[in-house]
C-alpha positions in Angstrom: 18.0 24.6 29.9 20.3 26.5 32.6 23.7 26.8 33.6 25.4 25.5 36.5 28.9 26.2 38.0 30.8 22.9 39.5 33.7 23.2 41.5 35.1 19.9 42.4 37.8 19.5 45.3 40.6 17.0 46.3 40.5 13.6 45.4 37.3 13.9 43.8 39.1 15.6 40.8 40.7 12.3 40.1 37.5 11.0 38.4 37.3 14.3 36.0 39.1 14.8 32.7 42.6 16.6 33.2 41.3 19.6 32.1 38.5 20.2 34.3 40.2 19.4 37.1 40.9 22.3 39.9 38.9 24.6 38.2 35.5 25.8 37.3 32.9 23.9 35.2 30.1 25.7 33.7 27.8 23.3 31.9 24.2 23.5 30.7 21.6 21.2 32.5 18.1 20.1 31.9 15.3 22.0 33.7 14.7 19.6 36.1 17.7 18.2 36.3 19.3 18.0 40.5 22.9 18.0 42.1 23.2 14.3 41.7 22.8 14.1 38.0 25.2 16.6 37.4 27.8 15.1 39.3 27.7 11.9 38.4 27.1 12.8 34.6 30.4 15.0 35.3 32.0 11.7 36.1 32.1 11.6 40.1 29.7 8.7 42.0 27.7 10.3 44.4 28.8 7.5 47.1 32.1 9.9 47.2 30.5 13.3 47.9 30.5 13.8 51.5 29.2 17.9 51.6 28.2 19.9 49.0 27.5 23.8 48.8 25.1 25.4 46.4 25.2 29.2 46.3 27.9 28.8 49.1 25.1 27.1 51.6 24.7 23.4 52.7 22.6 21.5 49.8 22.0 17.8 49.1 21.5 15.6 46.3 17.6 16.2 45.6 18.8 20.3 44.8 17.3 20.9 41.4 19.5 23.3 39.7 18.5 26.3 38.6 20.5 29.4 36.2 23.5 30.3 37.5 23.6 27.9 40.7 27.6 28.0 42.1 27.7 24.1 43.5 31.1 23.3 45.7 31.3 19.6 46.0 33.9 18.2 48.6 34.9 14.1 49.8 35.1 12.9 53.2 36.2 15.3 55.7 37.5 12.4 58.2 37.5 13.4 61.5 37.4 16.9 60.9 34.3 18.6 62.0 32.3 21.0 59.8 29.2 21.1 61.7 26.4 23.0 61.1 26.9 21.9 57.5 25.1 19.1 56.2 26.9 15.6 55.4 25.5 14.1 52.3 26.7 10.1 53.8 25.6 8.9 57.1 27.8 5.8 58.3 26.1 3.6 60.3 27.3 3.4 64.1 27.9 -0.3 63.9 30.5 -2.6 62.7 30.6 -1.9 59.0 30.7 -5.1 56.3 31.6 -4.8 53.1 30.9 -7.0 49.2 33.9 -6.0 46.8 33.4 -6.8 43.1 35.0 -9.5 41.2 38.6 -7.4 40.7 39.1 -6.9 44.1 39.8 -10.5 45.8 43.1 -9.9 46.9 41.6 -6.7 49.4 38.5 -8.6 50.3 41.2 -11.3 51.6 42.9 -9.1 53.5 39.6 -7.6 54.7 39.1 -11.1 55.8 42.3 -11.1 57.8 41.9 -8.3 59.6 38.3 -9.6 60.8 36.0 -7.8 58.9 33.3 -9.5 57.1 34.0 -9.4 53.5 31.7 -11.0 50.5 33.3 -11.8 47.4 32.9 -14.3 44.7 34.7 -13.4 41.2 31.4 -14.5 39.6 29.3 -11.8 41.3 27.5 -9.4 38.8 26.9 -5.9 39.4 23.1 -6.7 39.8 23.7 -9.3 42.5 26.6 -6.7 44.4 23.9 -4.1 44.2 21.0 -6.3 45.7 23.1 -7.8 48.3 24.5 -4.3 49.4 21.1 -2.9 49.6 19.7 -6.1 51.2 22.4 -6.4 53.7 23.3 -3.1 54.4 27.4 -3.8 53.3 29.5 -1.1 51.9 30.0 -2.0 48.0 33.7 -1.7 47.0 34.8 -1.3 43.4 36.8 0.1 40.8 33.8 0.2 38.7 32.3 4.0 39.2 29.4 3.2 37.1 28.3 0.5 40.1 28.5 3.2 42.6 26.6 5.8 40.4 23.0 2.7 40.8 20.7 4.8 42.7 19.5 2.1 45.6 23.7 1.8 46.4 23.7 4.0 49.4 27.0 2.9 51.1 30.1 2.9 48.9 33.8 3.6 47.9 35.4 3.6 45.1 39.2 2.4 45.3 41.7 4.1 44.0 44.6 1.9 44.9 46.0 -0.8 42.5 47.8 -3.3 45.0 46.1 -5.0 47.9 47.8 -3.4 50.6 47.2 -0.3 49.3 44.0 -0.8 48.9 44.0 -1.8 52.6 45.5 1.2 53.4 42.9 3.4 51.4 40.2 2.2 52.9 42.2 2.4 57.0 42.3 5.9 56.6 38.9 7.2 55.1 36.8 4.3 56.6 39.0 4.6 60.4 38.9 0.7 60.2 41.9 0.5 62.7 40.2 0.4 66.0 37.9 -2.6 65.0 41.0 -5.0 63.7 40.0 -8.8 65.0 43.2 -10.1 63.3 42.9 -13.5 61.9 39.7 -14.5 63.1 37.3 -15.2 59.9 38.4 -17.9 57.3 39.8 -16.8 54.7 38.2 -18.9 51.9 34.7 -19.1 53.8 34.1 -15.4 55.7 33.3 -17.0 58.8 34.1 -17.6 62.1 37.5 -19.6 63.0 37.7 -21.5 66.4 40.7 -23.0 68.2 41.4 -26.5 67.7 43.6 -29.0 69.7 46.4 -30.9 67.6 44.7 -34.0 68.1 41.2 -33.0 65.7 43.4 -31.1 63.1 46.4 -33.9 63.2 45.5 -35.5 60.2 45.4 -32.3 58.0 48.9 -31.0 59.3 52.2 -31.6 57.5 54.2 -33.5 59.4 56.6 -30.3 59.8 53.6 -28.1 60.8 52.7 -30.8 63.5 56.1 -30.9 65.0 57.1 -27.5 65.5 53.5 -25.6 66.0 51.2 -25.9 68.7 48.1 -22.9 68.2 45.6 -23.8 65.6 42.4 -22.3 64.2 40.1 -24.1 62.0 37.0 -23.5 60.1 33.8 -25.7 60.5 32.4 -24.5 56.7 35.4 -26.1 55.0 37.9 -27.8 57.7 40.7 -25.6 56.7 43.3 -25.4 59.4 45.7 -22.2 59.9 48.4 -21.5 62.0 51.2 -19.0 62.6 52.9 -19.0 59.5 56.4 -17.3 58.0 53.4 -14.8 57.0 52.4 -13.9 60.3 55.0 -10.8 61.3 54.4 -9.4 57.6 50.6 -9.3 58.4 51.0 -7.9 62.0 53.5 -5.7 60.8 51.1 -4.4 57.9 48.1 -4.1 60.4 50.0 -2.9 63.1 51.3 0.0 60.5 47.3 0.7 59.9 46.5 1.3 63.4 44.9 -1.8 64.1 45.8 -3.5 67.5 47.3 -6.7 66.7 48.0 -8.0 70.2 44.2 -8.7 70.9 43.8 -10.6 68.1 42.4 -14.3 67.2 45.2 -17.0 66.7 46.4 -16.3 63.3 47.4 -19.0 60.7 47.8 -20.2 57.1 45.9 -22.9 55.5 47.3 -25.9 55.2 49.9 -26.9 52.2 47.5 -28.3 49.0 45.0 -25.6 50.0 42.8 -24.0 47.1 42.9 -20.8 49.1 46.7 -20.8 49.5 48.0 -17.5 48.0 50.6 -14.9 48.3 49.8 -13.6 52.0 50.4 -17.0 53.5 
């Protein structure tokens, strides 16, 4: 055995006990034992860690530890630049898509509305969010550390927030999701694509209200739902707007229509 120092800093002392936060841990380890077991066995998934010191110099995950190793472990930096060190998480250059876990439907809708491509299904299990997030390359959401701890989940974040738009909010800020916003152009229920429709092809699945006073519609070709620019719309635009996110460009919005299986709290 040997004994490591962990020091643990900013929101990454959320996952520790109350009394380890903010301060020095000294534990034992095993001989072998690297970096990455002895931060996640401290309680923190290694998808958070963003830069790690050991012995005050850059060090990654594969670091085995050895008697009296000091180890600094720090989240996402944003857009703050600490070059030469080393970044633990490497985010890929293109448009990122996500999977979120069964308890996170209400953020994977709104996800959806802001255009990102979002899988979700409240019967996923853990096995089948891992394989698709490894397959497909999609950042895994959950509130579930333990998921994020697998060792083939590579892209990650745990999610702090309790409430939807928080959640949205969370993941604006350390993800910098603003500047790729395509508001209100996947379907909600479906994922995919919506495309304009004329009053005439959508006629028969309008409300007669909806038909007389609207004249912009979307619809998806997976399920047929129709949307439209519902009382929703300035509360969504007003929540994207306040995330950065340039509204103005964005894909007819809507809400399905009345009777809808998806119809929920944001329409």
């Amino acid at each position: 055995m040997v004994s490591a120092t962990f020091r643990f800093y900013d929101g990454l002392n959320d996952f520790l006990p109350r009394g380890r936060r903010g301060r020095d841990i000294t534990v034992a380890c095993a001989r072998d034992a690297t970096t990455k077991h002895m931060i996640e066995a401290l309680g923190v998934p290694h998808t958070e860690v963003e830069l790690m010191l050991v012995n005050g110099e850059s060090g990654g995950f594969d670091h085995i530890l050895r008697e009296a190793d000091r180890v600094s472990v720090y989240p996402a930096f944003g857009t703050l630049d600490v070059q030469p060190l080393q970044r633990l998480r490497t985010w890929p250059a293109r448009r990122l898509h996500f999977v979120a876990d069964a308890h996170l439907g209400g953020l994977a809708r709104l996800l959806r509305m802001a255009g990102y491509d979002t899988l979700y299904d409240n019967g996923f299990h853990d096995q089948e969010i891992e394989r698709i997030a490894r397959e497909e390359g999609r950042v895994l959401l959950t509130r579930d550390r333990e998921l994020l701890k697998r060792r083939t989940v590579e892209l990650g974040c745990y999610v702090h927030a309790i409430d939807p738009p928080g959640q949205l909010r969370e993941l604006f800020s350390r993800l910098r999701l603003g500047g790729g916003v395509r508001a209100f152009s996947l379907c909600l229920h479906c994922n995919l694509p919506l495309r304009a429709a004329a009053i005439e092809e959508v006629l028969q699945r309008l409300p007669p209200r909806v038909a007389a006073t609207r004249d912009e519609f979307t619809t998806c070709d997976a399920c047929g739902r129709v949307y439209w620019k519902g009382s929703h719309y300035e509360r969504m635009r007003s929540l994207l707007g306040g995330l950065g996110a340039d509204v103005e460009l964005a894909a007819t919005p809507g809400c399905p229509a009345p009777g809808s299986p998806t119809l929920g709290p944001h329409c």
